[in-house]
Residue, then its C-alpha position, 0 to 999 in steps of 0.5 A: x246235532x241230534x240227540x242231546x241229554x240233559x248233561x250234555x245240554x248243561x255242559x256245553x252251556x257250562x262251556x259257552x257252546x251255541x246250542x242253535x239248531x240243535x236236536x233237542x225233541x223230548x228232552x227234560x230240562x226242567x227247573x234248569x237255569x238257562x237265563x239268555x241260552x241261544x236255542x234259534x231254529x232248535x228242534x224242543x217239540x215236546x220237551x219238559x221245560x216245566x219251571x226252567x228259566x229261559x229270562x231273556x233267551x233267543x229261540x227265534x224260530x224254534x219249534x215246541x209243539x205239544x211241549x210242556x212248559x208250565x210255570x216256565x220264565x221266558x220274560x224278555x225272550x225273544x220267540x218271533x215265528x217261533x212255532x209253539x203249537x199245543x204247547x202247555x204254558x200255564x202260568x208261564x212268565x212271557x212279559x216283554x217276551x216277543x213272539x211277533x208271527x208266533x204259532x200259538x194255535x190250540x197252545x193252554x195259556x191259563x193265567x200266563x203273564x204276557x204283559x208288555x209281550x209282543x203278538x202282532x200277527x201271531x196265530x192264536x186259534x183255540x188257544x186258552x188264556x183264560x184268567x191271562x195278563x195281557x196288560x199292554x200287550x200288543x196283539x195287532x193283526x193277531x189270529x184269535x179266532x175260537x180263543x178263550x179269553x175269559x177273565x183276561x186282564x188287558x189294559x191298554x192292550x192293543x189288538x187293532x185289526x185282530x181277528x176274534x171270530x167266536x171268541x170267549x171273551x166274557x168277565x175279560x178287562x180290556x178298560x182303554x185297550x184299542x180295537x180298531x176295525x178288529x172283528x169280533x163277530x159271533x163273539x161271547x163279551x159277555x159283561x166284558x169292561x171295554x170302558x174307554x177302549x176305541x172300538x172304532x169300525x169293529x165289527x161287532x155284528x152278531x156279538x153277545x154283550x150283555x152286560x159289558x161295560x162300554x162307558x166313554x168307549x169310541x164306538x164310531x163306525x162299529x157294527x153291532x148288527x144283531x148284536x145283544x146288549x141288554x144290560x150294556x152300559x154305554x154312557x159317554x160313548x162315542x158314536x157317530x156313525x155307528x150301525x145298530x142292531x137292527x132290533x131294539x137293544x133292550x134295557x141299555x143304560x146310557x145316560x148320553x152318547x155323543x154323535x159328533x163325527x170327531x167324537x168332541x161331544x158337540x153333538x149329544x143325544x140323550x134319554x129316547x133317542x138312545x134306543x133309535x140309535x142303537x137299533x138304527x144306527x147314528x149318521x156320522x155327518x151328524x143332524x140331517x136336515x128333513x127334506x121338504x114335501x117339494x123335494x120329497x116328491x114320493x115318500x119319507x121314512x124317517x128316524x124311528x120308522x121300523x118296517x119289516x116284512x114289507x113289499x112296496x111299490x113306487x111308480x115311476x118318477x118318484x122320490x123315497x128317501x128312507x132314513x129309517x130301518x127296514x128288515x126283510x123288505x121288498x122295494x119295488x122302483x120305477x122307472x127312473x125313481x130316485x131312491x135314497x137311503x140316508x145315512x140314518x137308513x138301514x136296509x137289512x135283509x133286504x131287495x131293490x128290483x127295478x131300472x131306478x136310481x139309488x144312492x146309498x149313504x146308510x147301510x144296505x144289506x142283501x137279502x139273498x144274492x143278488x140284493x139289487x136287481x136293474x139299477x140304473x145308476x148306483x151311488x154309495x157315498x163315503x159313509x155308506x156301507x153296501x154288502x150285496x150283489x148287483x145284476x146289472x141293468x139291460x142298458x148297463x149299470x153306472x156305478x159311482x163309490x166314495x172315497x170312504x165308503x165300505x163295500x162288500x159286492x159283487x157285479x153281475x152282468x144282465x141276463x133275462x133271468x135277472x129281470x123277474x127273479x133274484x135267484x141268480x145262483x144257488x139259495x143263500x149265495x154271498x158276495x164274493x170277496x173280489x170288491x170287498x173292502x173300502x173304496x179308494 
């Protein structure tokens, strides 16, 4: 069927027609009444529905690419994988509509109630929803990336395990909305209100949130690695096992955190300790006991220890336990020394060369690739987090990961060039992808 008028439309509706998989690219339905029209796989790329009510319509996988549908009503609509790329929606009426898989990518949704609607896995890149309701919207697994979502109104939304690389969320109202293990990285929150909301292990690294309001939210586990916070409010969170910013936050204001790892406020830290947490990062076992000088045997760094810019050298046989953040550093091991980064360590930007024994159960993160050059055993325990590549040793490496911990590496074999040099591949070579991801 191709070709319809707008009469023609309107008649076979007059008539109790179907009209699916119709042919109806550029046509002009606006401000037409077509409440629970039947448009499944119809063709409407850049049609004129400006002000038409489709309450409740069926337009299961149709197309509307660059069409106009400003102030349109699709409340109830159902729209699952229904391709909407560059469609015009402001103000558009999409509460309780599903639009599960939906292409929405570069689509202008500028004050458009989506209240209630269903989004989970749809492709919203570049899209515009500034001054939107989300309002209990689900957003689960959704494709955000490059969005603006400022002035958003979402409560109670629920965007776990979405991703919102670099996007805008600044002045947005997410208060008791869910973001677990989504990925915020390099997005603008600036001022955003996440009061109450769950945040557990999202990403947050390299965020902007100054100012945002994250009292009583569940941050445990989140990353907040070169994160800005000035300016947060963070009373009440709670954050075991969080990984800091790697730098002091600034002017945050937070009266008390909770480091209990069920997040039952057993565990309070209040006032100095504070600054160390959200720099450092929070052990999600909660207190560690200190070691004693016998079971050092070598070194301790401990809680508020900062070094950067360091090289250091350990001998043969010796014990470092670094529960402390370290940026930048070089760490040169000995034979069979025992290096331990405990879980109140972060090692950013960092290296470790030599045929030692490391267990990770803090945060490790590589300088340049490879980060971690001759172990000969390395361990990362359930809470520890390891992004990096590892050359192995001559005699080979024996690894071991707890269930639970994350990792992000890559093995690379031994070679002659691995022993004295860490420029195994190009300048600024990542992790691939192969072993990413949480240990099982």
């Amino acid at each position: 069927m191709a070709g319809l008028t707008r009469d023609e439309v309107l008649k076979r509706i007059q008539r109790g027609e179907k009209l699916d998989r119709s042919d109806l690219r550029g046509i002009d339905l606006s401000k037409t009444k077509l409440v629970k029209i039947a448009l499944d796989r119809s063709d409407l790329d850049g049609a004129n529905l400006e002000g038409a009510d489709l309450s409740q319509a069926s337009l299961k996988r149709a197309t509307l690419r660059e069409a106009y549908l400003v102030g349109i009503n699709l409340s109830g609509a159902n729209l699952e994988n229904a391709d909407l790329e560059g469609a015009k929606l402001e103000r558009a009426n999409l509460s309780g509509a599903n639009l599960t898989r939906a292409n929405l990518e570069g689509a202008i949704l500028t004050n458009a109630d989506l209240s209630g609607a269903r989004l989970s896995y749809a492709q919203l890149g570049a899209a515009k929803l500034g001054g939107a309701n989300l309002a209990e919207a689900q957003l689960t697994h959704a494709e955000l990336d490059g969005a603006y979502l400022g002035g958003v109104l979402g409560g109670r939304a629920n965007l776990a395990n979405a991703s919102l690389v670099e996007a805008n969320l600044e002045e947005s109202k997410f208060p008791g909305a869910i973001f677990d293990d989504a990925v915020l990285h390099r997005a603008i929150a600036r001022n955003v209100d996440f009061s109450n909301a769950s945040l557990v292990k999202t990403n947050l690294s390299g965020a902007d949130l100054t100012g945002a309001n994250m009292t009583g939210s569940d941050i445990r586990h989140a990353t907040f690695a070169r994160a800005q916070l000035a300016g947060a409010r963070l009373t009440g969170a709670k954050a075991a096992g969080v990984v800091g910013t790697g730098s002091p936050p600034g002017a945050v204001e937070a009266v008390w955190l909770d480091l209990s790892p069920a997040g039952d406020g057993s565990q309070r830290i209040e006032n100095g300790v504070i600054p160390s947490v959200l720099s450092v990062g929070a052990a999600a076992s909660g207190p560690v006991a200190m070691p004693s000088a016998d079971e050092r045997r070598g070194r301790y760094f401990g809680h508020g220890d900062v070094l950067r810019n360091a090289t250091l050298q350990f001998d043969a046989g010796a014990r470092v336990e670094i529960d402390s953040l370290f940026q930048n550093c070089t760490i040169n091991i000995g034979e069979e020394t025992e290096l331990v980064i405990g879980p109140s360590g972060v090692l950013a930007d960092c290296e470790i060369i030599g045929a030692g024994q490391i267990t990770v159960h803090g945060k490790f993160f590589e300088k340049q690739s490879p980060g971690i050059v001759g172990p000969r055993h390395l361990r990362v325990s359930a809470h520890g987090a390891l992004v990096s590549a590892v050359a192995q040793n001559a005699e080979q490496t024996r690894f071991a990961f707890d269930t639970g911990c994350q990792l992000r590496m890559r093995i690379v074999p031994h070679s002659p060039a691995s022993a004295g040099s860490l420029h195994l591949g190009p300048p600024g070579t990542k992790p691939s992808d192969k072993n990413e991801g949480k240990s099982k």
